[in-house]
KEKE-3310 file (N, C-alpha, C; in steps of 0.2 Angstrom, whole numbers, plus 5000, padded with zeros to 4 digits):
npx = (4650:4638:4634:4618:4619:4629:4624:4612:4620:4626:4613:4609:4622:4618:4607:4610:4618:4631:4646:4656:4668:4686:4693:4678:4673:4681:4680:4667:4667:4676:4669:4659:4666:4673:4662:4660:4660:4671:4686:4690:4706:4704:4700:4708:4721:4717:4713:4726:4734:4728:4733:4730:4731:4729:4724:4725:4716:4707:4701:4692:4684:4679:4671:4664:4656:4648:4641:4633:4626:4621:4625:4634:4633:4635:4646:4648:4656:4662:4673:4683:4684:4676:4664:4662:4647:4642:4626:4609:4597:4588:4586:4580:4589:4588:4597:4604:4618:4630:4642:4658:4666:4681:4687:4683:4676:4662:4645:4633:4616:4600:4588:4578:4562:4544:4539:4549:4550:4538:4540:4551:4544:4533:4542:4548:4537:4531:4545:4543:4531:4533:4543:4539:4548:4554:4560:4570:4581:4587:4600:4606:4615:4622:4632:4645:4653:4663:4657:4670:4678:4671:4672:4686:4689:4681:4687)
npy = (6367:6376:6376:6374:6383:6392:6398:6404:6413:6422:6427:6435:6445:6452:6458:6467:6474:6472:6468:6451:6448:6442:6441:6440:6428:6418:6421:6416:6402:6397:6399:6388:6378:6376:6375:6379:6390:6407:6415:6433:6434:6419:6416:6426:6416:6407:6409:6414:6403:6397:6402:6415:6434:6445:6457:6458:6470:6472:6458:6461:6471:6465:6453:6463:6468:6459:6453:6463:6463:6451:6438:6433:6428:6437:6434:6432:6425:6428:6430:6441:6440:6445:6430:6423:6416:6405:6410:6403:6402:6395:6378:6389:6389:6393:6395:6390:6396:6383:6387:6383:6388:6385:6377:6383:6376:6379:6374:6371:6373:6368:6359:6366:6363:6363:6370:6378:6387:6394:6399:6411:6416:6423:6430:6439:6444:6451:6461:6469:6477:6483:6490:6498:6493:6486:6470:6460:6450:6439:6433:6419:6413:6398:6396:6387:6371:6361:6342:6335:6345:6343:6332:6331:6339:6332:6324)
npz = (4626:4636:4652:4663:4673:4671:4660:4667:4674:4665:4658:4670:4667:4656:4660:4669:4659:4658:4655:4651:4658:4656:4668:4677:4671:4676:4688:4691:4687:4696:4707:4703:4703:4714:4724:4737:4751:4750:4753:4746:4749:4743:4734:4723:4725:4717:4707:4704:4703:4693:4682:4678:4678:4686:4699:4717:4721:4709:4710:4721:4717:4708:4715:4722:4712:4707:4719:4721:4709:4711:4710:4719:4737:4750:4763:4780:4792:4806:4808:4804:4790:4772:4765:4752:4742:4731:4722:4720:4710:4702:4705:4719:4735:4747:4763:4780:4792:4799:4809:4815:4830:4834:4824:4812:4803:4790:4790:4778:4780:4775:4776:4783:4793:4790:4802:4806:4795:4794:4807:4802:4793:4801:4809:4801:4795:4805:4811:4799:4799:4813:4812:4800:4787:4772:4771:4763:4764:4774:4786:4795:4807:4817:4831:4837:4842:4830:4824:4826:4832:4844:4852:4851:4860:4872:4876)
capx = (4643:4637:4630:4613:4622:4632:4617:4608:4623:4625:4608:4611:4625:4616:4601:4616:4623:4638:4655:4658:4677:4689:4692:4674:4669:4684:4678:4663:4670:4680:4664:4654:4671:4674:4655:4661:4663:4680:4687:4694:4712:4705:4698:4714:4725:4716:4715:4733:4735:4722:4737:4724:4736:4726:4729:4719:4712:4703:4697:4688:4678:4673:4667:4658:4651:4645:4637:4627:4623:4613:4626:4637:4631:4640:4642:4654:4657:4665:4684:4687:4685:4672:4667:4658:4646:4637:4619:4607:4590:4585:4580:4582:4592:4590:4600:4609:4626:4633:4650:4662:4671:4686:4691:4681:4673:4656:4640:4628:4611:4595:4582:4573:4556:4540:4538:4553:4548:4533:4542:4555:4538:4530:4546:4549:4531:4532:4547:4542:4526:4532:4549:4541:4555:4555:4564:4572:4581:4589:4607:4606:4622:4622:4639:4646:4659:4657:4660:4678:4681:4668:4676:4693:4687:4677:4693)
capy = (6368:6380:6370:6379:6387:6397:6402:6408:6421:6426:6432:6441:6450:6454:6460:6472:6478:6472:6463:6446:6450:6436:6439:6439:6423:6414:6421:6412:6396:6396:6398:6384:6371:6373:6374:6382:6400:6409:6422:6437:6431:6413:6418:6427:6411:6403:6412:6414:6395:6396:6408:6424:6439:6449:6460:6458:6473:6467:6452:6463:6475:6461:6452:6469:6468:6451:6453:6467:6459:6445:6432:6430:6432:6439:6431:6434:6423:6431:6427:6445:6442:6441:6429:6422:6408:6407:6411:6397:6403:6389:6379:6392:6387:6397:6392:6395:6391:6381:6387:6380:6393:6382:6377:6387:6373:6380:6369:6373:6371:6367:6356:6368:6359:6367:6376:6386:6394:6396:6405:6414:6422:6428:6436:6445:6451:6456:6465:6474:6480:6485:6496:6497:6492:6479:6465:6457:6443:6438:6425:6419:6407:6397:6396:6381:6364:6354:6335:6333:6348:6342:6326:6333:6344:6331:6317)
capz = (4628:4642:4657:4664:4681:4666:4657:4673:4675:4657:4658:4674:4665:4651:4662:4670:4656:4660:4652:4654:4656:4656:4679:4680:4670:4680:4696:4692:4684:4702:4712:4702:4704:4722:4727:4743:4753:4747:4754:4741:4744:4740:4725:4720:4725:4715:4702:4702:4702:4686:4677:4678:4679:4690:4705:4722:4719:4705:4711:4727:4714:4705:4720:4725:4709:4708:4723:4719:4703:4714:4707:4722:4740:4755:4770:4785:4799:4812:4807:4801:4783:4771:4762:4746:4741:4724:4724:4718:4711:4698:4711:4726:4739:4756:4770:4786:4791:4807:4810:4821:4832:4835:4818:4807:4797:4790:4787:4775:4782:4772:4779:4788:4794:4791:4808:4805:4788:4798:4813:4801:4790:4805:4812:4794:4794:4813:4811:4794:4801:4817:4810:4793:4787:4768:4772:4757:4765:4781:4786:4802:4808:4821:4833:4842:4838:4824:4828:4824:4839:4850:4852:4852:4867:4876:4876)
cpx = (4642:4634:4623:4616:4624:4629:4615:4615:4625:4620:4608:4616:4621:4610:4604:4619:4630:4642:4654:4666:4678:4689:4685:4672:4674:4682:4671:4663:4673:4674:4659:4659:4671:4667:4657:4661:4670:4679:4690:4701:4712:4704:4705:4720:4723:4716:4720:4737:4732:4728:4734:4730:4730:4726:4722:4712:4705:4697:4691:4684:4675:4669:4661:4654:4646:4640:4631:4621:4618:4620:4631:4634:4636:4639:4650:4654:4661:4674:4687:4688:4676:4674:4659:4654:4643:4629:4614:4601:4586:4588:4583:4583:4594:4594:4603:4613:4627:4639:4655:4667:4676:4687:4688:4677:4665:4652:4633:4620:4604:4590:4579:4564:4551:4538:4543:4553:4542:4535:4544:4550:4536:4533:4547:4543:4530:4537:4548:4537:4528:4537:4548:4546:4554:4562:4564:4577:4586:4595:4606:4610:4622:4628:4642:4652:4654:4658:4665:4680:4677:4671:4682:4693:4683:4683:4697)
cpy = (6371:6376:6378:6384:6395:6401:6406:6415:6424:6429:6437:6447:6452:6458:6468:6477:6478:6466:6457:6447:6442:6434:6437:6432:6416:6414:6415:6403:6392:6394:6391:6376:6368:6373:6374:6387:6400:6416:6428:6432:6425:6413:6419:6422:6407:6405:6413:6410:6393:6400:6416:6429:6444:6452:6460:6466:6472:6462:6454:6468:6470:6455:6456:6468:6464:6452:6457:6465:6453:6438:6427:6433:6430:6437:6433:6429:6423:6431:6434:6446:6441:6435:6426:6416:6410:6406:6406:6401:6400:6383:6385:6387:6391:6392:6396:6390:6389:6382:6386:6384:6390:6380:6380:6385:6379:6374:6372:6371:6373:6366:6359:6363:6364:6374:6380:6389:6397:6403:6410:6420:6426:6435:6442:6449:6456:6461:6472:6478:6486:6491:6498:6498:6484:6475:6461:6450:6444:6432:6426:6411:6406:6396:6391:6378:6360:6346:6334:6336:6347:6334:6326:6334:6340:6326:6321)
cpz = (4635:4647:4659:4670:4675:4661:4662:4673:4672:4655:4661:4670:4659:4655:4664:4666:4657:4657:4655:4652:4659:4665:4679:4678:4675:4686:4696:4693:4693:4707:4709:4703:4711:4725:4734:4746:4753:4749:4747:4740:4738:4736:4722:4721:4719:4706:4697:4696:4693:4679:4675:4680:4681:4697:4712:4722:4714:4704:4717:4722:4710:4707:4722:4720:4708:4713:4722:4713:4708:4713:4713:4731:4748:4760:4776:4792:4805:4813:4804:4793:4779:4766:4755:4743:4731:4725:4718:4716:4706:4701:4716:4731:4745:4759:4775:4787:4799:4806:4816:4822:4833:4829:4812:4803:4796:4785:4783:4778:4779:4774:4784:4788:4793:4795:4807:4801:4792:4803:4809:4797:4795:4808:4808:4796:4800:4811:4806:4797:4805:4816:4801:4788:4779:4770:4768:4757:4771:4780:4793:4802:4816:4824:4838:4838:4836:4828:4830:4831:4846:4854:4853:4858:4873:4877:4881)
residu = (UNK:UNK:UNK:UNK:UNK:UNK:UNK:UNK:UNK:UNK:UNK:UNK:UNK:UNK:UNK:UNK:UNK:UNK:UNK:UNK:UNK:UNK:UNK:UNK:UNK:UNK:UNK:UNK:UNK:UNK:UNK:UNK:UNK:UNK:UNK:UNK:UNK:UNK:UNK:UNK:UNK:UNK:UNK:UNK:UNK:UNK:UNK:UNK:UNK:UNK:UNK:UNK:UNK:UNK:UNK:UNK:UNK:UNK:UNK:UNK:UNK:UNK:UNK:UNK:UNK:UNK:UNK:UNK:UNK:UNK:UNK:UNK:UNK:UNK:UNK:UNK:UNK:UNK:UNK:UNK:UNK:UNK:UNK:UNK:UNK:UNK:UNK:UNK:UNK:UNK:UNK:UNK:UNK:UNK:UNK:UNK:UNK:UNK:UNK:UNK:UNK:UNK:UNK:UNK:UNK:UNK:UNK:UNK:UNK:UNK:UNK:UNK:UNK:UNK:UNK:UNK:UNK:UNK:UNK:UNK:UNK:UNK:UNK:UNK:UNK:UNK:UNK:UNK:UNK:UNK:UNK:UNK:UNK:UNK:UNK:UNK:UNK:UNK:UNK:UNK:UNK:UNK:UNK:UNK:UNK:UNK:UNK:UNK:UNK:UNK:UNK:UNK:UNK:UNK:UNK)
# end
């Protein structure tokens, strides 16, 4: 039986016009197990691991395409690569990341407080107006150590 996550992105393909080929439904299958950002390689590591006979090439156009589709969304944290989370929109789940420039961890961040949905509207409408310019969505990553390296760093 299908879980709802796997409906939600069978629709999308269907809205698409597009295949649920065997990489893609693994690539998804991978993003709903690890519930975490993956870079291409990790994908195709993982993939591998999974017996999938496919070539990195491969697993980066149907990354791009995923993305474009809405189903995976791209995010880069400053390491040189990108990389990929899965996009939630039954419930939506905006957020923004804490990443720790010493060991890489990234934190998912949610719980914004009123005043900063607050602030982040004003800013959208300010800068749409100002550069008319539609703004369709916004990542904004904070930068610093997590606990584990603040602590290492402060000993």
């Amino acid at each position: 039986m299908k879980n709802k996550v796997e409906k939600e992105w069978e629709k999308e393909f269907d809205y698409f016009n597009k295949r649920i080929t065997p990489c893609r439904r693994a690539i998804m299958e991978i993003f709903e197990e690890e519930e975490r950002h993956l870079s291409a390689e990790e994908v195709y590591m993982l993939l591998r691991e999974r017996g999938e006979k496919v070539g990195i090439a491969t697993v980066y156009r149907n990354l791009d395409l995923l993305s474009q589709m809405g189903l995976l969304h791209r995010v880069n944290f400053g390491d040189g690569r990108e990389h990929y989370e899965m996009t939630r929109v039954s419930p939506p789940q905006h957020h923004h990341h804490l990443v720790c420039t010493r060991c890489g961890k990234v934190i998912d961040y949610s719980e914004l407080v009123r005043e900063e949905h607050e602030f982040l509207d004003r800013l959208e409408r300010e800068l749409s107006s100002k550069y008319d310019f539609l703004i369709q969505s916004h990542q904004i990553y904070f930068y610093g150590l997590c606990e584990s390296c603040r602590s290492n760093f402060e000993s």
